[in-house]
NUBA-286902 format. One line per field, with one value per atom (N, C-alpha, C): residue in one letter; z, x, y. Coordinates in Angstrom, 1 decimal, padded with zeros to 4 digits. Atoms other than C-alpha are relative to their C-alpha. Layout:
<marzas>
type <- (A  ...)
w <- (Z  ...)
u <- (X  ...)
v <- (Y  ...)
</marzas>
This chain:
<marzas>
type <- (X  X  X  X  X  X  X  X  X  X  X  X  X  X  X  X  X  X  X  X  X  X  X  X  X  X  X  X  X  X  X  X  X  X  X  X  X  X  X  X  X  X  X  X  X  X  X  X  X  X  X  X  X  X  X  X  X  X  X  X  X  X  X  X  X  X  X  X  X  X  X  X  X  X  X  X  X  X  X  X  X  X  X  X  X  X  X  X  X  X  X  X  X  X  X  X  X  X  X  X  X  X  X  X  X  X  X  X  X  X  X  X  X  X  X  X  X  X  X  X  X  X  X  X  X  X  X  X  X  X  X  X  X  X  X  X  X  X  X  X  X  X  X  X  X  X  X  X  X  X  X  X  X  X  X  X  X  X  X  X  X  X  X  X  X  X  X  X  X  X  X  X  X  X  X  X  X  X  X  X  X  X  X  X  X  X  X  X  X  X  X  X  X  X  X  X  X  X  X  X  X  X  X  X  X  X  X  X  X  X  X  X  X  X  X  X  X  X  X  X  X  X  X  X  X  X  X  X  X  X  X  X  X  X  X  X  X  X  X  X  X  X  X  X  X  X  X  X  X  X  X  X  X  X  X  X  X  X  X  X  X  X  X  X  X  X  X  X  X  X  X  X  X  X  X  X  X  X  X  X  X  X  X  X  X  X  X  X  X  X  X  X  X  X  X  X  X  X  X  X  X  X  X  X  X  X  X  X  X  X  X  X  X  X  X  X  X  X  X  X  X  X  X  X  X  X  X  X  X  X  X  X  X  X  X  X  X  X  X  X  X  X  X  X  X  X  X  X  X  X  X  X  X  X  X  X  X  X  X  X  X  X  X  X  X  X  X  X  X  X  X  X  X  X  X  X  X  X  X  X  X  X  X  X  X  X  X  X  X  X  X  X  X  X  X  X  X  X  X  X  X  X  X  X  X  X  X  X  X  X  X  X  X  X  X  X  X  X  X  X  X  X  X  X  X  X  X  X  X  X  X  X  X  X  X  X  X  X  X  X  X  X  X  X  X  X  X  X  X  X  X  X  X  X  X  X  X  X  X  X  X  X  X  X  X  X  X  X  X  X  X  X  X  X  X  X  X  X  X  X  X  X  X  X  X  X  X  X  X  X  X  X  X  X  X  X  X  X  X  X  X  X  X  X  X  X  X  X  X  X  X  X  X  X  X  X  X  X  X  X  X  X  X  X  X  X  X  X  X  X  X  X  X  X  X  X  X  X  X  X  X  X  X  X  X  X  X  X  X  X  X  X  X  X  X  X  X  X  X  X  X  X  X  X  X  X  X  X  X  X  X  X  X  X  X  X  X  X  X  X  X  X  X  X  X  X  X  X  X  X  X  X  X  X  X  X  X  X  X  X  X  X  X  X  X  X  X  X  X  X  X  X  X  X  X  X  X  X  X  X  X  X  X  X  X  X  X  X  X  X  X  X  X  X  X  X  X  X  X  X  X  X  X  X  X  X  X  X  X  X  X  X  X  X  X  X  X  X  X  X  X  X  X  X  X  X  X  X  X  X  X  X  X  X  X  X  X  X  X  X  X  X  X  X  X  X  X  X  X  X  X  X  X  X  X  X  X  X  X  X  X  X  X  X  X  X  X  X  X  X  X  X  X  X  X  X  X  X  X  X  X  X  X  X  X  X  X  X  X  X  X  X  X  X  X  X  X  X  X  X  X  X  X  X  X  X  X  X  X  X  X  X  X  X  X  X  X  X  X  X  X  X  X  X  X  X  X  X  X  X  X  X  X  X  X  X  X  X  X  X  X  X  X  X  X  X  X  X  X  X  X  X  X  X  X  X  X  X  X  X  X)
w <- (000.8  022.6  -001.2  001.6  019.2  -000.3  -000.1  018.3  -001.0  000.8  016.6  000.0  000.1  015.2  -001.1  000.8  013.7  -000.6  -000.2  012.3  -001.4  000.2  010.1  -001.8  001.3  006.8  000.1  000.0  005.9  001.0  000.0  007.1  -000.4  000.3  005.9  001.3  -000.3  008.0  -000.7  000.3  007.9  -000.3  000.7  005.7  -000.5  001.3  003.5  -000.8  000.9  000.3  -000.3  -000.1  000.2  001.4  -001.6  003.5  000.1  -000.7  005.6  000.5  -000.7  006.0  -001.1  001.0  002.9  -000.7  000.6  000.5  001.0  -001.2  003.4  -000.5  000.6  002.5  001.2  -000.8  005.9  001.6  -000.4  008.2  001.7  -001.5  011.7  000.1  -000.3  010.9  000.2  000.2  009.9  001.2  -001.3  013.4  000.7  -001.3  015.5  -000.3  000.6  013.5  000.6  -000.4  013.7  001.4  -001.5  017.6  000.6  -001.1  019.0  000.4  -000.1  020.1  000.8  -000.9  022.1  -000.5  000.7  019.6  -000.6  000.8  018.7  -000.9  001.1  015.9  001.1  -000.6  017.5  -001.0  000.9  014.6  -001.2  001.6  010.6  -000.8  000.7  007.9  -001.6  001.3  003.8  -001.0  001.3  000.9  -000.7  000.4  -000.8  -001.5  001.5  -005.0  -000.5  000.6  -005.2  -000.8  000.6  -008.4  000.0  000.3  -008.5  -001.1  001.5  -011.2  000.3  000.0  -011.8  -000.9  000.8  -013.2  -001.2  001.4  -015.7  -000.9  001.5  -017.4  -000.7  -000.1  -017.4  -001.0  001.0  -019.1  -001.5  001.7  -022.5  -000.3  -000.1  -022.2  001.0  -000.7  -020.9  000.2  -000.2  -019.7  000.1  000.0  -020.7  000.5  -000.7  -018.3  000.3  000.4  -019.1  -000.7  001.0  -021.5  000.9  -000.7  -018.7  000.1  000.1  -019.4  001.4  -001.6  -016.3  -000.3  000.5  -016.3  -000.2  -000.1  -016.5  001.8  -001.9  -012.8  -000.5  000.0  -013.2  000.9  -001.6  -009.8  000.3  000.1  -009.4  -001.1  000.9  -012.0  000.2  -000.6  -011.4  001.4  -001.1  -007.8  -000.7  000.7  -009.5  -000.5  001.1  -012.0  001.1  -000.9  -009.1  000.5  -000.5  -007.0  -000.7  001.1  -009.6  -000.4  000.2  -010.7  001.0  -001.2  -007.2  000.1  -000.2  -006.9  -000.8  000.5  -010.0  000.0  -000.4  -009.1  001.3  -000.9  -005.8  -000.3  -000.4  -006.9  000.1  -000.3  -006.1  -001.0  001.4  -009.2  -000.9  000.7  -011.1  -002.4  001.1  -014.5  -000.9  000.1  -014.5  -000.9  000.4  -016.8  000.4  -000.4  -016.0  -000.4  000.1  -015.8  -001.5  000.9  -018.8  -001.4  000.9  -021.0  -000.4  000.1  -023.0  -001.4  000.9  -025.5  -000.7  000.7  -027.6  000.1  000.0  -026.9  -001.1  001.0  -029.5  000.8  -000.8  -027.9  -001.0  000.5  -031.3  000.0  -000.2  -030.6  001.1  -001.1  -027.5  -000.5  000.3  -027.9  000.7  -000.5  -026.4  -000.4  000.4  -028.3  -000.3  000.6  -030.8  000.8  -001.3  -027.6  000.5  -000.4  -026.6  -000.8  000.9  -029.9  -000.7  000.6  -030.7  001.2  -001.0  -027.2  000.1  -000.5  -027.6  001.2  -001.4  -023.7  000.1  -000.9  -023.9  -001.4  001.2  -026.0  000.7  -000.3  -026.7  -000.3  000.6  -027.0  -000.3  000.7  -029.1  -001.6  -001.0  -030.1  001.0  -000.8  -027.0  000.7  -000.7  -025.2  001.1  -001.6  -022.0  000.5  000.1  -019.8  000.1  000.6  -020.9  001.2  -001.0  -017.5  000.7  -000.3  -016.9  -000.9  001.2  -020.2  000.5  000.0  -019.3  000.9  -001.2  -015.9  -000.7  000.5  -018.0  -001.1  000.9  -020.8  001.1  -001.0  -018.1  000.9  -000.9  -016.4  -001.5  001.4  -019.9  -000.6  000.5  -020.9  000.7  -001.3  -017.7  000.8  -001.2  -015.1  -000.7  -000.1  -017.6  000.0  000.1  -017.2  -001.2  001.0  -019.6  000.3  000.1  -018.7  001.9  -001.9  -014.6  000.2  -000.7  -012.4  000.7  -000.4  -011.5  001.6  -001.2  -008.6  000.6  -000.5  -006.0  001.4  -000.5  -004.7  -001.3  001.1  -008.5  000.6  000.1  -007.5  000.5  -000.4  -006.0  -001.4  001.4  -009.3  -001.1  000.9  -011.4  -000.3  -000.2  -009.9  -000.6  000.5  -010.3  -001.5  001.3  -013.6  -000.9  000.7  -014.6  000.2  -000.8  -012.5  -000.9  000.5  -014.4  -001.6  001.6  -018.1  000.2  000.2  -017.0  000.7  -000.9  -015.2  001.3  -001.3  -011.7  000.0  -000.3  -011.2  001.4  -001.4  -007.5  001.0  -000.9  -006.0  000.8  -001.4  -002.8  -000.1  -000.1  -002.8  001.2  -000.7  -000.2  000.4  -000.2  000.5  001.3  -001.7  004.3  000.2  -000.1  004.8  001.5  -001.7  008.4  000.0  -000.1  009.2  001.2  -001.4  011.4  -000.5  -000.3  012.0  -000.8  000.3  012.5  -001.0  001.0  010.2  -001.4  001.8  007.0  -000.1  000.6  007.4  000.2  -000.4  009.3  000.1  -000.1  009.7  -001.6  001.6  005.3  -000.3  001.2  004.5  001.4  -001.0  007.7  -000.9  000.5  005.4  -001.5  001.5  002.2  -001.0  001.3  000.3  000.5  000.0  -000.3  -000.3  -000.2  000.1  -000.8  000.8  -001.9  000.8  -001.3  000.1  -000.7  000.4  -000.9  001.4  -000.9  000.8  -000.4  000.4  000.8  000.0  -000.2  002.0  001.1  -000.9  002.9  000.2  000.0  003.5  -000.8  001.2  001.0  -001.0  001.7  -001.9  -000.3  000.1  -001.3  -000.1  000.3  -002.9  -000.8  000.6  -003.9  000.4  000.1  -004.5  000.1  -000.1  -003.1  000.0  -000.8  -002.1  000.9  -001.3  000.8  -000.4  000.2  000.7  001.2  -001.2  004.2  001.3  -000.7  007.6  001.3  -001.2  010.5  001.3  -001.4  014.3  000.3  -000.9  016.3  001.8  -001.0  020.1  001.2  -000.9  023.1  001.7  -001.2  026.7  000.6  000.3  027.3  002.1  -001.7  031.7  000.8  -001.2  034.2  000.8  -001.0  036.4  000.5  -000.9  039.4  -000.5  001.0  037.3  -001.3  001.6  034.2  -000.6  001.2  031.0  -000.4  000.8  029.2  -001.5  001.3  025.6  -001.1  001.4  022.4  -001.3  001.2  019.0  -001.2  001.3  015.8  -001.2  000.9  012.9  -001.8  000.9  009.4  -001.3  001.1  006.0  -000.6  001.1  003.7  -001.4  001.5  -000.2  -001.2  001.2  -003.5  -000.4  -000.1  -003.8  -002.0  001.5  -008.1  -000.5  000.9  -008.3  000.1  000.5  -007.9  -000.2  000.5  -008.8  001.0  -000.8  -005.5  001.5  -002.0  -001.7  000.3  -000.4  000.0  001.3  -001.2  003.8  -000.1  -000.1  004.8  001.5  -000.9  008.2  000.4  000.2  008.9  001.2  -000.3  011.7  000.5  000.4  010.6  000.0  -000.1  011.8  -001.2  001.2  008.9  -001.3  001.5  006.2  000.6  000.4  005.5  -001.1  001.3  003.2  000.4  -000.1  002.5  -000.5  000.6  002.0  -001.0  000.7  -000.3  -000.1  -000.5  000.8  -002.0  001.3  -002.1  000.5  000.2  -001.5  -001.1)
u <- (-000.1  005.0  000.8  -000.5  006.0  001.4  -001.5  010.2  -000.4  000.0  010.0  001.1  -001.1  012.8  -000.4  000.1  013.1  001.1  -001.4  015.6  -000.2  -000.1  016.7  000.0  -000.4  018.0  000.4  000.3  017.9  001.2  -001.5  020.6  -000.4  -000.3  021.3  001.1  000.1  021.3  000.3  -000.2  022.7  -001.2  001.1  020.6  -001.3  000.8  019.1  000.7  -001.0  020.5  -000.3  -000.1  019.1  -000.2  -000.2  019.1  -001.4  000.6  016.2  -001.3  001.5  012.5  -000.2  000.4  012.7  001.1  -000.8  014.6  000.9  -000.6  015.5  -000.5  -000.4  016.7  000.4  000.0  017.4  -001.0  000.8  014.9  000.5  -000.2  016.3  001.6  -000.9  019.7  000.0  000.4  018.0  -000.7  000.9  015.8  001.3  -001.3  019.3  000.9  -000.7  021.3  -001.1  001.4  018.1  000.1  000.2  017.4  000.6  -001.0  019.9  -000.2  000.1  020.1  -001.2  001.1  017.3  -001.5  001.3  014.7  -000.2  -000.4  013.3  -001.4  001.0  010.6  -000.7  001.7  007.4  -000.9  000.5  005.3  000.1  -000.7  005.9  -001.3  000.8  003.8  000.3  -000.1  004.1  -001.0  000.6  002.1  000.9  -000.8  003.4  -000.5  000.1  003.9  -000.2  000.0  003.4  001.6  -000.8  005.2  000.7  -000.8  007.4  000.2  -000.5  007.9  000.2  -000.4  009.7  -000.9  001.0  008.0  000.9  -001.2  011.3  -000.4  000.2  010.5  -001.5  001.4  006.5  -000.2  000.4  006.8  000.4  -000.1  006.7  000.7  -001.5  008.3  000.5  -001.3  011.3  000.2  -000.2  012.3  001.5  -001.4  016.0  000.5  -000.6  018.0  001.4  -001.7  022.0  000.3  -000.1  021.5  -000.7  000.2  020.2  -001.7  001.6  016.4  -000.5  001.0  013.8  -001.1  001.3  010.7  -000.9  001.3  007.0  -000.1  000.8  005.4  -001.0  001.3  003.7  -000.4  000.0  003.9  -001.3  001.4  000.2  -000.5  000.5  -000.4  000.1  -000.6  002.2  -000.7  000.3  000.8  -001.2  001.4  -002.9  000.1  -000.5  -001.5  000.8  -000.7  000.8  -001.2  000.9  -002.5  -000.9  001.1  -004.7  000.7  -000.2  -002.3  000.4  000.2  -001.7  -001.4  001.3  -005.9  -000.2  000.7  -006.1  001.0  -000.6  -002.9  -000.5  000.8  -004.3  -001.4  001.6  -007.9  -001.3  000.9  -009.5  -001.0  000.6  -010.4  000.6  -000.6  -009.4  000.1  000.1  -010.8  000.8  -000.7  -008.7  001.7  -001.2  -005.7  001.3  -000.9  -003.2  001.6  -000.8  000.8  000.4  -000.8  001.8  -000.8  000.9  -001.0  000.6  -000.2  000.7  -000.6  000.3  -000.2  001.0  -001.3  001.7  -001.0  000.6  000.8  000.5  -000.7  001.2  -000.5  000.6  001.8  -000.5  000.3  001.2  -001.3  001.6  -002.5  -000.5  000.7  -002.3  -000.3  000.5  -004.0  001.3  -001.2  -000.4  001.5  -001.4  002.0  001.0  -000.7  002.7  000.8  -000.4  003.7  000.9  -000.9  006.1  001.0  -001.1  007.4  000.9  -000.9  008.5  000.7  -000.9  010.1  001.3  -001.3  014.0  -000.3  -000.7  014.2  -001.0  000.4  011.9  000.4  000.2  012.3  -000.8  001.5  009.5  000.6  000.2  009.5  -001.7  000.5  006.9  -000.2  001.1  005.1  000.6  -000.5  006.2  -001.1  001.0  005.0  -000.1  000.1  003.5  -001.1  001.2  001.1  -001.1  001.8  -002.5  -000.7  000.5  -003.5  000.8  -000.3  -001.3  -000.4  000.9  -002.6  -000.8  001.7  -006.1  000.7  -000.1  -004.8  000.5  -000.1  -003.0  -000.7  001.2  -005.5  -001.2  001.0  -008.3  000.4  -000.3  -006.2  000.2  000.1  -005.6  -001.4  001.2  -008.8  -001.2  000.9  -010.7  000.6  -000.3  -008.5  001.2  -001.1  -006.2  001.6  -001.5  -002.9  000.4  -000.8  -000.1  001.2  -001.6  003.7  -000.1  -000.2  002.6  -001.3  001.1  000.4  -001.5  000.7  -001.8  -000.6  000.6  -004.3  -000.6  000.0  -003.8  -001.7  001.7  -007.8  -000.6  000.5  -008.4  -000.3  -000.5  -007.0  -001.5  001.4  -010.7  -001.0  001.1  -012.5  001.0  -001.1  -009.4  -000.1  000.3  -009.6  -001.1  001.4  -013.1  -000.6  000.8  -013.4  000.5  -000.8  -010.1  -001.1  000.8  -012.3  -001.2  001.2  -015.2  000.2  -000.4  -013.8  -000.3  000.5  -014.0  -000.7  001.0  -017.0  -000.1  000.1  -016.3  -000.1  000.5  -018.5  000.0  000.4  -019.2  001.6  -001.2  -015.4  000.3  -000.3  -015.0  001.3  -002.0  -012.1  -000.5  -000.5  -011.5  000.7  -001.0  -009.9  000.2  000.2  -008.6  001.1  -000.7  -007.2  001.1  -000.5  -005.5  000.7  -000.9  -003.1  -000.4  000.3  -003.9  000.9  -000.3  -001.3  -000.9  000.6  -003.4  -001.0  001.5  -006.7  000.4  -000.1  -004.9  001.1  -001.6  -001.5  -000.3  000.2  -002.0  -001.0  001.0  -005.1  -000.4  -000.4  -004.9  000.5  -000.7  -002.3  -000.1  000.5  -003.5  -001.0  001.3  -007.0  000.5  -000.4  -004.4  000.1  000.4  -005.1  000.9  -001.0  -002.1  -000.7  001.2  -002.9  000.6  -000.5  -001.9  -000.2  -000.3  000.1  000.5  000.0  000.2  000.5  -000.5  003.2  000.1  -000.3  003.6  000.9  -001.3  006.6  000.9  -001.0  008.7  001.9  -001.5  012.4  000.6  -000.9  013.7  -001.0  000.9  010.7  -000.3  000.4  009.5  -001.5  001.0  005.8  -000.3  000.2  004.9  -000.8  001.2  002.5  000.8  -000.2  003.3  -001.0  001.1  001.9  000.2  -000.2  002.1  -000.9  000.1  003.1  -000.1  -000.5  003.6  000.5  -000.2  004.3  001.3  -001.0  007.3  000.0  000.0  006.9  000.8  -001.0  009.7  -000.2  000.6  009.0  001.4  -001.6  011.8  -000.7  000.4  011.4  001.0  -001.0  012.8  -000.1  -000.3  011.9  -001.4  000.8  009.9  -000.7  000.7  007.4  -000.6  001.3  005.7  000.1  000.5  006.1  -000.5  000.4  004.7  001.2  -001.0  006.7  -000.2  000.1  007.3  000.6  -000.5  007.6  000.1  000.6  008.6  000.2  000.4  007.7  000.4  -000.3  009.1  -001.3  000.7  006.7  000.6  -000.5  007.9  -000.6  001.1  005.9  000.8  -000.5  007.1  -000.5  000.8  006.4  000.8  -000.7  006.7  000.3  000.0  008.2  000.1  -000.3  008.5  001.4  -001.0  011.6  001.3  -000.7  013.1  -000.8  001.0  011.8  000.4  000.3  012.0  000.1  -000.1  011.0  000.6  -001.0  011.9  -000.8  000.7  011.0  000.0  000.0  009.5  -000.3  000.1  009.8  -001.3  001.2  006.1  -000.2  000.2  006.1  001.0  -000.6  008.2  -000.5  000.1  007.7  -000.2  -000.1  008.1  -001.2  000.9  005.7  -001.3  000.7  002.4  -000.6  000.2  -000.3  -001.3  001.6  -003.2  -000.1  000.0  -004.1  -001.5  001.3  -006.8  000.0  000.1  -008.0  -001.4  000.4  -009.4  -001.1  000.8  -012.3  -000.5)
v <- (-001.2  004.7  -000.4  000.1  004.4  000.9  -000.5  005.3  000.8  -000.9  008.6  000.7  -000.8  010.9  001.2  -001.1  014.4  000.3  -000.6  016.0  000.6  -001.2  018.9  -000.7  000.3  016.7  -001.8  001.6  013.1  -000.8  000.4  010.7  -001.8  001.0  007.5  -001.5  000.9  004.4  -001.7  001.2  000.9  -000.5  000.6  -001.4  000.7  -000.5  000.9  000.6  -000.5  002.4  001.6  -001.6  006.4  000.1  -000.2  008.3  000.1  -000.3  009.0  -001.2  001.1  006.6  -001.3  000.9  004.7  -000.9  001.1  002.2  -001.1  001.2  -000.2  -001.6  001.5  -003.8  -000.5  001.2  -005.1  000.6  -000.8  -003.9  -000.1  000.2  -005.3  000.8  -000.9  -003.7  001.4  -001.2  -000.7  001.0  -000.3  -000.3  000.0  000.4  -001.2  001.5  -001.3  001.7  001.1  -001.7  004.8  -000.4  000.0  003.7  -000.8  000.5  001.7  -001.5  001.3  -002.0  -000.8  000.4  -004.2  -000.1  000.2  -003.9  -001.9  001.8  -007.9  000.7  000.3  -008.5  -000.6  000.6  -008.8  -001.0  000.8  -010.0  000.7  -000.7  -009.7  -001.4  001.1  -011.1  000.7  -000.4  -010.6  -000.7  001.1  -011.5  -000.3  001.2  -014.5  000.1  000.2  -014.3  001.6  -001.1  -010.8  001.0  -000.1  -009.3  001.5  -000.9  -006.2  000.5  -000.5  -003.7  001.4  -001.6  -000.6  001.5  -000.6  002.7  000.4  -000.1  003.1  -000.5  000.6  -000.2  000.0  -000.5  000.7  001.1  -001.2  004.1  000.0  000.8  004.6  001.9  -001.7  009.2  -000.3  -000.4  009.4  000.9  -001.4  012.9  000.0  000.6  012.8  001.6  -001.2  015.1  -000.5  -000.1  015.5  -001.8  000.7  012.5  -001.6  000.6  010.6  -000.3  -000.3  009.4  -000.3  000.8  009.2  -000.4  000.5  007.5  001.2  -000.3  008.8  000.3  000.1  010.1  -000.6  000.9  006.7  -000.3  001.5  005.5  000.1  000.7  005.9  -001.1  000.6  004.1  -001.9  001.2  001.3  -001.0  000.6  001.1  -000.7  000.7  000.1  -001.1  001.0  -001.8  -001.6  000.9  -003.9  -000.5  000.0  -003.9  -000.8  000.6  -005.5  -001.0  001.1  -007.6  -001.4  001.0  -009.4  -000.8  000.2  -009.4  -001.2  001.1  -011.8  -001.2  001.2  -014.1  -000.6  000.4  -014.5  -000.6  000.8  -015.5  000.7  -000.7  -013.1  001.1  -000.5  -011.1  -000.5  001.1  -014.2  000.6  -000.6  -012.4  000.9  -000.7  -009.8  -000.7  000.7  -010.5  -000.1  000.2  -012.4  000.9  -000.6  -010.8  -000.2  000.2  -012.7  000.2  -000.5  -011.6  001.4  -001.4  -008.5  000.5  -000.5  -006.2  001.1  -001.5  -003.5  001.5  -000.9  -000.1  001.4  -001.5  003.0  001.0  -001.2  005.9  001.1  -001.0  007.8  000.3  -000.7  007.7  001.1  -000.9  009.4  001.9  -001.1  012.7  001.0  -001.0  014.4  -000.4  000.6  012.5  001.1  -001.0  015.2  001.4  -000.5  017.5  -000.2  000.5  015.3  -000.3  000.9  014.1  001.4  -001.0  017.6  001.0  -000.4  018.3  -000.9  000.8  017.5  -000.5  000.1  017.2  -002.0  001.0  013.9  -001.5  001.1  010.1  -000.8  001.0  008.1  -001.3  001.5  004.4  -000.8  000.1  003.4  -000.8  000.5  000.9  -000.4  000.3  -000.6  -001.5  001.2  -004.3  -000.1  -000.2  -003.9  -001.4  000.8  -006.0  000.7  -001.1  -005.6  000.8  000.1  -005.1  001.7  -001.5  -002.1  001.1  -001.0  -000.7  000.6  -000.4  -000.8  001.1  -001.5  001.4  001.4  -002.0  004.1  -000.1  -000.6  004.2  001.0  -000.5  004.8  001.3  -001.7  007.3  001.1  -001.1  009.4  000.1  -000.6  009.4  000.3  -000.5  009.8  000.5  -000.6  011.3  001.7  -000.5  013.5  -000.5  000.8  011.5  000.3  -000.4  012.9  -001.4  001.1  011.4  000.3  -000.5  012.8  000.4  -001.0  014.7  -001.3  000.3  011.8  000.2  -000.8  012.8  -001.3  001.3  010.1  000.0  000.5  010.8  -000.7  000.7  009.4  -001.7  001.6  006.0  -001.2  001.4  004.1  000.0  000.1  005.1  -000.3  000.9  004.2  -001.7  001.3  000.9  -000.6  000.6  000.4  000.0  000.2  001.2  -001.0  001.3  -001.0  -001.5  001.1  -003.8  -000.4  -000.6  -002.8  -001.1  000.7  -003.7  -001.6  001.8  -007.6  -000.5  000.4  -007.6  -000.1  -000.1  -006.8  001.3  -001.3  -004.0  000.1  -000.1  -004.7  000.5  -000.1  -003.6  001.2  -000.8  -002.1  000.8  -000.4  000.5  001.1  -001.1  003.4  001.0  -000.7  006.2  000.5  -000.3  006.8  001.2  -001.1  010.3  000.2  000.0  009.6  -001.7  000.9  006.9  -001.2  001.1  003.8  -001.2  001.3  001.0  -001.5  001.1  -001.3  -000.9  000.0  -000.9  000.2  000.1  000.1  -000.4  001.1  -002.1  -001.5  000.9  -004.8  -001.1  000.9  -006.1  -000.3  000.7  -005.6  -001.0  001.2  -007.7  -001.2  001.0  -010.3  -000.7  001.0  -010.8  000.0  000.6  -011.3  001.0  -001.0  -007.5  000.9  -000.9  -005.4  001.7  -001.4  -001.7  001.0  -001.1  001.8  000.6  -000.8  004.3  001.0  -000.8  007.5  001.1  -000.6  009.4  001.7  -000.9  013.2  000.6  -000.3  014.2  -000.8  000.7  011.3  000.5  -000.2  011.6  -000.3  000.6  009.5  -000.1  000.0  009.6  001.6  -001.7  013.2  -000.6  000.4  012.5  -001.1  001.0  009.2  -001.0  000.9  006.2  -001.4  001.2  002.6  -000.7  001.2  -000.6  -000.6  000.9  -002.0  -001.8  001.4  -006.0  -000.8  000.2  -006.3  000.9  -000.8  -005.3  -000.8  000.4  -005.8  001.0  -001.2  -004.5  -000.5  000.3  -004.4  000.7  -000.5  -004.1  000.3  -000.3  -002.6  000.1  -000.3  -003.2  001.7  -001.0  000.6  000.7  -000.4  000.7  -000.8  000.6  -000.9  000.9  -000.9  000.9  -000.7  000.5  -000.4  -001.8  000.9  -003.6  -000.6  -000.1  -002.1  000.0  -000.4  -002.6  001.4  -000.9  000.5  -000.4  000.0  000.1  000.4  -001.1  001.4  -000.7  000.7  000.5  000.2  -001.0  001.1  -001.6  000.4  000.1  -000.1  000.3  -001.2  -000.1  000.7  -001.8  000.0  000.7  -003.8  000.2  -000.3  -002.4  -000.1  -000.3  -002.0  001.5  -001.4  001.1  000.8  -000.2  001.2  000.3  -000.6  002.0  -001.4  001.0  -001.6  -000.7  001.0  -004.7  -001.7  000.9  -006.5  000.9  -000.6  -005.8  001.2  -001.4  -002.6  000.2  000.3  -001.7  002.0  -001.4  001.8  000.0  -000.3  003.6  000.8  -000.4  003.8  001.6  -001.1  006.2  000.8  -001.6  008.6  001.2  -001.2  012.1  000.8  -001.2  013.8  -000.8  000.5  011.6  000.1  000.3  012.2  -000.4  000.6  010.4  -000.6  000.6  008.7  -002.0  000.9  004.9  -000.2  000.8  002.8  -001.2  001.6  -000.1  -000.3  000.4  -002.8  -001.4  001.3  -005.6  000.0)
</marzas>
């Protein structure tokens, strides 16, 4: 049986830095703290070279609140953009441009600049040098999905992909959308055949609503009683992502009671 917990308001746990299912940096201290001691690492795997990026240094409005700017609701965007850009360091959609390939983007073309550029509450940076590869993804989401500085609609994300994909001649790419949660089929057995996946949470504990990628996964397994000879065991499950908001590794508490979401798988 899989270690689950409820509870009324988040709490914050050793080896992570906000309270409740997410921002965790040490993932075996973090399982020992929530449920207690006796848990080992069953099996763990990660993808190897994959780059990290925040959606802060990505956006180009700020929403400046008590002088304090915040990004863009890019993190769909970022996740795509992360996602694509692993596919062509890996090999796999070798076409696709590389990270260090950038371009400058003007936001005054966008058809919502003027909107923004005469709301004190926001600053633009503009032109601004981004990679080309994240471009293509928010161009394609502003002029096919709608995309402003937010609101992206995380069933967009398999035709997003395919159209980014599209621009350098990979018309043929497999994306998916899986409304229901499986361990094994959208964590595990993914990043096993090498393809990091887009996780679309809806009300986690520590993100609220948001768009990752899963880079990896950690089970931790507990002998918790003996029957007859049977083990009884319980499981806590781990994924290893990019969550956007730093720009290295973070662990999430996959079955967490309280989160739902959706994934999309990428061949």
């Amino acid at each position: 049986m899989p270690a689950n917990q409820t509870m009324a308001s988040p709490v914050k746990y050793n080896g992570q830095e906000k309270p409740g299912d997410g921002t965790i940096t040490g993932p075996a201290v973090y399982v020992e703290s929530r449920f207690g001691s006796g848990f080992l690492l069953q099996t763990a795997k990660s993808l190897s070279g994959f780059s990290y990026h925040r959606q802060f240094d990505l956006s180009v409005y700020y929403h400046v609140v008590n002088k304090v700017p915040w990004s863009e609701g890019n993190c769909s965007l970022v996740a795509e953009f992360e996602l694509l850009n692993y596919l062509q360091y890996a090999g796999k959609y070798p076409k696709l441009p590389p990270l260090s390939s950038k371009t400058s983007l003007d936001a005054s073309r966008d058809s919502f600049y003027a909107k923004y550029k005469s709301d004190l509450a926001y600053s633009i940076t503009t032109p601004k040098s981004l990679p080309m590869l994240y471009v293509a993804v928010r161009t394609y989401a502003v002029l096919h999905n709608g995309y402003q500085v937010s609101g992206t609609n995380p069933l967009d994300e398999p035709t997003q992909l395919r159209g980014v994909a599209a621009i350098w001649g990979y018309t043929g790419m497999a994306t998916s959308h899986y409304l229901t949660w499986s361990w094994t089929s959208q964590v595990v057995n993914e990043i096993n055949a090498g393809y990091p996946t887009i996780w679309n949470v809806a009300n986690s504990e520590t993100y609220g609503a948001h768009t990752m990628v899963v880079t990896g996964y950690q089970t931790y397994k507990k002998v918790v009683a003996s029957v007859l000879g049977v083990q009884v065991l319980q499981y806590v499950y781990i994924m290893q992502v990019a969550d956007g908001w730093y720009t290295s590794t973070r662990y999430f508490y996959f079955n967490s009671s309280t989160a739902i979401g959706t994934f999309v798988k990428v061949r």
